[in-house]
N, C-alpha and C positions, 0 to 999 in steps of 0.2 A: 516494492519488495514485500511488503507486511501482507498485499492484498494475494501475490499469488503464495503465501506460505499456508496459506488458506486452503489449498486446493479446490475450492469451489468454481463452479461452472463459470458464473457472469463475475468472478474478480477480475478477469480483462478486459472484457467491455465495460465494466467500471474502472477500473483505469487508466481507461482508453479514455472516458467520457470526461474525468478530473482532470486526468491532465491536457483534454482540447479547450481547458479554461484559461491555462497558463501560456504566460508571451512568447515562452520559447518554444512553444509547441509549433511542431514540423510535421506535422502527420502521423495517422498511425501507424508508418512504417519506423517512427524513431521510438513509439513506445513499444515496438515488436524487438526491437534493434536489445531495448535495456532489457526488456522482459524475460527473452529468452539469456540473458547474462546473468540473472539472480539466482543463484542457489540459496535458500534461507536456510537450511542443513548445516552449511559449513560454520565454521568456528567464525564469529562477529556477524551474522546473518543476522536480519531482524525479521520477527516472525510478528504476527498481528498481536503477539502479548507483549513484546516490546512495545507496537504502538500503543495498547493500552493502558502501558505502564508509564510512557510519555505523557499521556495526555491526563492521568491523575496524579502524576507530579506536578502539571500546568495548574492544575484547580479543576481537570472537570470532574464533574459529579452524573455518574448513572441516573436518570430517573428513580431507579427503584433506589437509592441510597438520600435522597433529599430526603 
């Protein structure tokens, strides 16, 4: 959801390609199935600043901030 909030070209074939890592991966027709379901607009959407605000709650650190 964070990747297509993105509107960039290759966010689906990237996350086509993360989640054919995952066990419950069924094919690209089931990451087409979610993809086209996300609205990151609507009220509790997560948009790719959520995930970066996830993941510096986690502890990461940017490069450029070590």
């Amino acid at each position: 959801m964070a990747l297509q909030s993105t509107g960039h070209p290759e966010a689906y074939p990237l996350a086509v390609e993360w989640s054919a890592r995952g066990a419950k991966f069924e094919g690209e027709w089931d990451v087409r199935k979610h993809w086209d379901s996300f609205n990151a607009g609507k009220a509790g959407g997560i948009t790719i600043a959520t995930l970066f605000k996830m993941a510096l709650d986690a502890g990461w650190c940017h490069r450029r901030q070590m």
